[in-house]
Each structure stands twice: as C-alpha cells, then as structure tokens.
N, C-alpha and C positions, 0 to 999 in steps of 0.2 A: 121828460127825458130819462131814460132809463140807463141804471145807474150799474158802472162796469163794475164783475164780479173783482172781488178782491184777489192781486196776484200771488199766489201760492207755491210755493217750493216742493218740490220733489226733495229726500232726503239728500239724493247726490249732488242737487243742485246747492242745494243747504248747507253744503262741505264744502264745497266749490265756493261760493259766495263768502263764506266764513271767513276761507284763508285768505281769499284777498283783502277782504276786509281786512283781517289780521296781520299782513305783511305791507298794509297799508301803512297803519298806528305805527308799526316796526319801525318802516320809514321816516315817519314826522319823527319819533322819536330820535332814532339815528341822527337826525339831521340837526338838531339843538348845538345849539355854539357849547354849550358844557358837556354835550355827550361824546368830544375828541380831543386830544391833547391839543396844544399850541401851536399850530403851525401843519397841519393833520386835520383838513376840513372838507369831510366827505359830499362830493356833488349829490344832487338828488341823484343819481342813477346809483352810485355808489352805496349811498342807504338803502337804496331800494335794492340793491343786490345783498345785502348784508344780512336785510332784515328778511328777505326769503329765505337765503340758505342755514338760516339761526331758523326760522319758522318750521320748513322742509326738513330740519337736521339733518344738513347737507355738510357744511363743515366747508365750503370753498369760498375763499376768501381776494376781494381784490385791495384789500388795507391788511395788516396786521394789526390783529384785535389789540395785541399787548402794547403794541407803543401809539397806533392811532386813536386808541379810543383812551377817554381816561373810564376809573373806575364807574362812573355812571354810565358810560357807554357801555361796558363790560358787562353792568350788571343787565342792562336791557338784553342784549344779545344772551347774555346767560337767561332769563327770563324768557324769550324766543324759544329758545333751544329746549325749558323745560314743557314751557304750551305744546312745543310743537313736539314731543315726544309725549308726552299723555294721549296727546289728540284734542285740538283746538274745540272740538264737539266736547269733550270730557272735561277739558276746563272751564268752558259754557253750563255746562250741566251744576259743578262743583260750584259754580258761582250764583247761580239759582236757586240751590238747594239753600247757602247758607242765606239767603234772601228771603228762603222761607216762601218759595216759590211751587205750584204743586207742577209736577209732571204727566200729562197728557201721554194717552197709549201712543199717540205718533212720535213723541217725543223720546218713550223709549221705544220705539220702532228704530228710531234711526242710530240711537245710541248702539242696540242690536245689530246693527246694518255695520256702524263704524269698527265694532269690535269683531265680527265674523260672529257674533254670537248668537246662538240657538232661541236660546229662552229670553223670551220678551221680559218674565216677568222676573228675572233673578236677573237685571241690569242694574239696579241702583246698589244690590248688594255687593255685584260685580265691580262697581264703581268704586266703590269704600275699600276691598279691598284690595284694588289695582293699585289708588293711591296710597295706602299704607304700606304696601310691598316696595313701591317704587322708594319712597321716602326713606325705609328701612333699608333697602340694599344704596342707593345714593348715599347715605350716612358713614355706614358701614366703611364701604369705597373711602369715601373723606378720611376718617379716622383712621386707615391704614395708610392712606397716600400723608397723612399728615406727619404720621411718624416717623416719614421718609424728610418729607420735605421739611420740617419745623428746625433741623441742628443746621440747615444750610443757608435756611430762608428768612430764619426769625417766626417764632410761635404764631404771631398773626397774618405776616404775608404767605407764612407754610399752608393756614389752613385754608385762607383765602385760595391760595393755589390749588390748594389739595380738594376743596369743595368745586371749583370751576371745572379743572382736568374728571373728577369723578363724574358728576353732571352730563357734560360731556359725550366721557366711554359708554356711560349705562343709556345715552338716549341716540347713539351713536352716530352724534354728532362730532365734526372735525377739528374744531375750533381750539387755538392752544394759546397760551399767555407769552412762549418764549418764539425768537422768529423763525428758527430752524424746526417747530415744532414741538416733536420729543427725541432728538437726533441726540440729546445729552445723556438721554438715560437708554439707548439702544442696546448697552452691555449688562444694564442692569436685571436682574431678575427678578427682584421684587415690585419695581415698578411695573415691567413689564406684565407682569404677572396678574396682578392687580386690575390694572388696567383691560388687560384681554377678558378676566373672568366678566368683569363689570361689561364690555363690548356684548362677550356671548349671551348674558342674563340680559343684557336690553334686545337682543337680536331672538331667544326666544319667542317673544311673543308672550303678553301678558295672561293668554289660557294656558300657553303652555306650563308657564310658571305655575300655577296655583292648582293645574291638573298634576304635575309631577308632588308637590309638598301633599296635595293631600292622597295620592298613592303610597307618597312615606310613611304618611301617619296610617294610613288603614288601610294596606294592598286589596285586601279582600272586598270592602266596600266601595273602594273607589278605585275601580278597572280603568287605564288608561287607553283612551279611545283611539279609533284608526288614525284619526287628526295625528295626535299625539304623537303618535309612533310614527307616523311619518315624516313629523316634523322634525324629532328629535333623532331619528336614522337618519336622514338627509343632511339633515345640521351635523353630525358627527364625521360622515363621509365628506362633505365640504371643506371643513377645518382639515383634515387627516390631507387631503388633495392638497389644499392651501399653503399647508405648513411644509410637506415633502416637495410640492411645486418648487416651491419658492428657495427650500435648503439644496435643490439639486440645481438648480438653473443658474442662482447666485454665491455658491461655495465659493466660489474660485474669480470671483468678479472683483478687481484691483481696486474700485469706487462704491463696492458696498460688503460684501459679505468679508473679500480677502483679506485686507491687512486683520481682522479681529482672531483673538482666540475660540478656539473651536467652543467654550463656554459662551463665548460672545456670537458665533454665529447661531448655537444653538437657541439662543435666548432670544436674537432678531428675530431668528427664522420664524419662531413663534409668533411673535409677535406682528410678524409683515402676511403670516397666513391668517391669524385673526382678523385685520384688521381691515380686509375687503369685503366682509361681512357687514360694510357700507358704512363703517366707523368715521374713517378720514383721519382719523389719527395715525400717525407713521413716524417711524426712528430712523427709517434712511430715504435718501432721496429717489423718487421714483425715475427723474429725470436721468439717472448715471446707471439705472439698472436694464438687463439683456431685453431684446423685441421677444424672446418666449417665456420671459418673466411679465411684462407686461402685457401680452396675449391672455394670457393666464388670470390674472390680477383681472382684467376688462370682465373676462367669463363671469368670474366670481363674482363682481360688480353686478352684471347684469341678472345674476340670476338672487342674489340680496338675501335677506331674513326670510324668518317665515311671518305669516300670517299675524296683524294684530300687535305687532312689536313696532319697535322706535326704528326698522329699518325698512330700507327701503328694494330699489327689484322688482322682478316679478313673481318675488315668492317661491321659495323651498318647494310647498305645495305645488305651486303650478307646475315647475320644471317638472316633478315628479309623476305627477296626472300625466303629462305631453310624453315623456317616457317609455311609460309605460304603455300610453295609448300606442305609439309610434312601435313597441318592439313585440307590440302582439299583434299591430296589424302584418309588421313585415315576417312573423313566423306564421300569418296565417290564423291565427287563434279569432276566439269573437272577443265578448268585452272583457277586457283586464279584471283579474282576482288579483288583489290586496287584503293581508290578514284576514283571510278567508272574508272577505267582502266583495262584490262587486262594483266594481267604478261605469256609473251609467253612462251612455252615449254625451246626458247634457254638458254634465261633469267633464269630459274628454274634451268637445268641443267649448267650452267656458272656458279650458284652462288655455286649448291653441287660439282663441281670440286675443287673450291679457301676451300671448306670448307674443305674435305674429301682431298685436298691437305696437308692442315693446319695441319689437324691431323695424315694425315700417317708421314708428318717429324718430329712431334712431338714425335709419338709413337719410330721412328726411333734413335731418337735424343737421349731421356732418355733412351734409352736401352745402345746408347754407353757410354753415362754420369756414367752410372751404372756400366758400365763393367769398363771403364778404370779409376773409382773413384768409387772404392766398399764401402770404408767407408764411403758413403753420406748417409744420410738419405733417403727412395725414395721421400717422401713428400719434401723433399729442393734441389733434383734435379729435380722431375716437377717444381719447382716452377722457380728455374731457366733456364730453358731452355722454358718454356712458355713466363718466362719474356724476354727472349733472341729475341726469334720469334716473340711475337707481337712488339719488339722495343720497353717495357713497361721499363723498368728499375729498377722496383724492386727487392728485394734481402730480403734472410734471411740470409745475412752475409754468402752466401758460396760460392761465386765466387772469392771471392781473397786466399781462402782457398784448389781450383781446382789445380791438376798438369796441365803440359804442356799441355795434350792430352784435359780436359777441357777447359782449355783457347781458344783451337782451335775450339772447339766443337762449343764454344758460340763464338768465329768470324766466324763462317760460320751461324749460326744461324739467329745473327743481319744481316749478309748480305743479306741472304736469307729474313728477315721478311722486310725488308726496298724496298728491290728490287722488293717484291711477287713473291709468288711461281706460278702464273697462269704466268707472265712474264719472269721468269724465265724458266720455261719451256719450252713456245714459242721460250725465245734465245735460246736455245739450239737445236731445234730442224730447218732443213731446212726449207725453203720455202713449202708447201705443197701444194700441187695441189689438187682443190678437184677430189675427186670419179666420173668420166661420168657415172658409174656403179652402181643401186641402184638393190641389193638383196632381196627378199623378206625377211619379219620378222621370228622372230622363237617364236612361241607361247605357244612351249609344255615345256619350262626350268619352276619349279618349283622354288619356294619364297615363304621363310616363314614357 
C-alpha cells in the first residue's frame, strides 16, 4: 500500500493554521477559573472572543479586562497582544532559535513573506533587531506613562498600569485596565501624548522603523526607499486628515469635544485622530460623537497601518498603489510614476484585489451583522465590523451588546483582518500552476 505524501503547508496557510492554533491556547487559557475575578466567569465563546482580539491586536472587548479578569487573566491577554503584535510566526521563529534550533531556507521564506521583506537572507538579523527595537520603545513608553501614573497609583500598580497601557499603544491594541477606557486622561497631554507617539511607532511598520534610524545615522549610505516614503507620506497626511477631521466635526459637540477647554479639545483631537490608526484606544466616547465623525473614523479604520507593523487595514500602501492607479487611469496617463519609479500593472492590480477584497467581506460581513442582530443600528454595525476587520478596536459600545451569532461574526472578522484576506485566500486555495495557455483579449465588453 502505498504510503500518502506527507501534508505540507504553503507559507500562507502556515499563518493561517498558526493563529488559530494560537487563539486557540488564548482560549483554554482565558477560560481557567483563576484567569477572572469572582463572580466574572467568561463562557467559552467569550474566551474565545478575547483571546482573538488580544491575538489580532484588536482591542474589542465583550468583558472588561480590568474588573473581569484578575491579574493572570490580564497578564495572558497582555501576553496575546505582545505575540500578536511581533507576529505569532516571529514569536515561533524567537522560540526555536533559543532552542537552538536551525532554520531551513523555507523557514525564512516565510518569515520574508510575514515581514513584506526583500532579502531572504538578512531575516534572522531582521528578527533580532525587530525585537530589540520593540522592547526598547515598549520600555521607554512604560517609564514615561510610569511617571505619570506612580503619584496616583502607587509605585507598583503605576507601573503595572503604565507597562499594560504602553504594550498596548505600540502593538496597537485596545485593550485598557480602567472601564471608561482612557476617557480619564482625555485633557491630559502628556499622556496623551505618549500614548499617540507609541500608537504611531507601532503603526509604522517594523522596516519602516529601522529604514528611518538608519537614514539618521548615515543619509548618504542608507537612502530611504520608495516603500519608505510612501509609507511615511501617507502616514503623515492620514494623521493630518484624522486630527483636523476630527477637531472640526466635534468642536462644538455638547457630549464630546464642547464642555472641554480649547487646551482639552486640542489635546483629544489629537489624540481621537491617532487613534484610528487601528489602536482602539480612545478618551471619548465614540457612541455620543456626529455620523461625519464617525464616517470619517470607519475611513481611517479601514484603510489601517502600513505594511509589517502591529496594525491592521488594508495598508497605507495599498490605498496609495489604488490611487494612484485610479487618477492616472481617469486623466488618461499609462502606468503611474512614483519618486520617479514606475508602479507596474501587477503591483496596481495586487493592491485593487486586497482592496476590493476588504470591501466585499465588509459588505458581506454587515449584511449578516444585520440579519442576525436586527435591532443594531446600521451606522454601529459598519462601525463594528470595520473595526473588527481592520483589527482597529474601536466600539460604539455595541459589541458586548451582540448575541452569539455576532460574537462569531466579529471572531471571524479580527481573524480574517490580522491574517489578510489576500493571504487568506492564497491558503485556501492549491498550489496553482500557472496558464502555458495565453488567450487573446476581449475588447468589445462595455464599461461604464
């Protein structure tokens, strides 16, 4: 009897299998009679929503971390949140290596593949110092939220707080210790402050990072690539939109921005235009804010980080690729030039698939949100399920309010936006061979 080949993963599928695996564990763990306070005993669905949105670094919650979980709970969900912001592959990799394990060229194929990275063979150094950097701004983070929090909190529960909330911001995840959020430090500026850079350093993306410091150190040597500059142009005009959106739509709003001093809007405003950059952290309530605030807010959801970072979306990049492709077909131009680059056909069509991906499961998504939770409002189940999909974490308070059939909804969602849906796809689908066979065009189908 002839003996079946052994079954083999494709790298996407590899990601895909990983994280279930891993929001599996999340789950059993969640669900330990010591991992919730007293009286606070999460069902398996409930862990199982927990321990994705901590995995996804999604940030939406149908318990409150702070009072339902006790500190073992906390620290697994914190634990979550850090895997799932390195990238559950990279924490795989860092746990092999100190095992003294050797790595195989597929091995870093895929590591490659997880990071958007070029070079196969500059991935382990890649690795080293991703997590050093991460460790080192996480730290950082801590000991400035510390010196906020330590005269209020007590030395140990400050830093405790101040190590969770930083974690958190930089892997841009939602997740908060107090139950209003961060609605207490909304005036505050230092925190604020704090908080948003640590958001934006996790929402760069881990090339970006380490392509801008080593530009610092040596312009000349180390030219910042089209990537780069795309990423980091795009990130700049996003925030700039965010922050304006957000201080002209709710200036004047009696339930968020109005009763505060102009010091205090200005310091929100900040703060609520960062933080759709798929954070889920927020100082004011989304639910009491205008439909062209939250119009606004969804955008920025859905269009997420860039490339490679702890956020989620469809990527700075992509939006930017679709763009571009789109306002030089409609002046007529041929392929788009960027910093004096060319953007090839693949490239143009790659980025409208992850888009035109985004949105058919989005469209898909709210339709069943609506059927099997009629009395949502539409406007708070797009918001929730956009925020589901980019892995953004925001809420208008109506995810802990969903039956079973939404809870599921929104764990297939954060799995879906963490994993991507262009990857996603891929695993599922065989190996494909391409076409020997190329047919001529069809020129006569009408458009438009």
């Amino acid at each position: 009897m002839a003996r079946r080949p052994p079954l083999r993963l494709t790298a996407p599928q590899l990601v895909a299998a990983t994280f279930a695996l891993g929001i599996l564990i999340g789950a059993l763990l969640l669900s330990l009679p010591f991992a919730h306070t007293p009286g606070h005993a999460l069902t398996p669905l409930q862990a199982a929503f927990m321990a994705t949105s901590a995995l996804s670094v999604t940030g939406l919650a149908v318990v409150d971390p702070g009072t339902s979980l006790s500190p073992f709970g906390q620290v697994v969900l914190l634990l979550l949140v850090q895997i799932g912001g390195l990238g559950i592959i990279t924490f795989g990799t860092l746990l092999a290596l100190l095992a003294g394990r050797r790595l195989y060229f597929t091995d870093r194929v895929r590591l490659a593949q997880h990071f958007s990275a070029l070079d196969v063979g500059g991935v382990l150094p890649l690795i080293r110092r991703i997590l050093l950097t991460t460790l080192a701004i996480e730290l950082l983070g801590t000991l400035l939220l510390w010196a906020r929090f330590a005269p209020e909190q007590g030395a140990g529960r400050g830093l405790y707080s101040a190590a969770f909330h930083a974690i958190n911001a930089f892997n841009n995840a939602g997740f908060a210790l107090y139950p209003d959020n961060l609605a207490r430090y909304a005036t505050d500026p230092f925190v604020t402050l704090v908080l948003s850079a640590l958001i934006i350093l996790g929402g760069l993306g881990f090339l970006v990072q380490l392509s801008v410091v080593a530009h610092l150190r040596n312009p000349r040597e180390h030219r910042l690539g089209v990537h780069v500059k795309i990423a980091l142009s795009v990130t700049a005009a996003l925030l700039l939109v965010g922050i304006a959106g957000f201080a002209l739509t709710e200036w004047t709003n009696p339930r968020t921005l109005g009763p505060l001093s102009p010091l205090g809007k200005l310091t929100a405003s900040v703060f609520q235009g960062v933080t759709p950059r798929t954070s889920g952290l927020h100082t004011l309530p989304y639910d009491a804010m205008r439909p062209a605030t939250l119009l606004l807010t969804t955008l920025l959801m859905f269009i997420g980080a860039n490339p490679g970072s702890t956020g989620g979306g469809i990527k700075t990049t992509t939006f930017y690729v679709v763009l571009r492709g789109v306002w030089n077909y409609a002046r007529g131009r041929g392929e788009p030039v960027t910093h004096h680059r060319r953007l090839d056909r693949d490239l143009i069509t790659r980025a409208m698939t992850i888009a035109l991906l985004g949105i058919g499961v989005l469209h898909a998504a709210l339709l069943l949100l609506l059927l099997t939770n009629p009395s949502v409002p539409p406007m708070n189940a797009l918001f929730e399920t956009v925020s589901a999909l980019s892995t953004a974490g925001l809420s208008m308070n109506t995810t802990p309010h969903l039956n079973a059939a939404g809870h599921l909804l929104l764990i297939v969602l954060m799995y879906l936006g963490r994993v991507g849906p262009l990857m996603l796809a891929t695993s599922l689908s065989a190996r494909a061979s391409r076409d020997t066979v190329r047919y001529p065009p069809e020129r006569d189908i009408l458009l438009g």
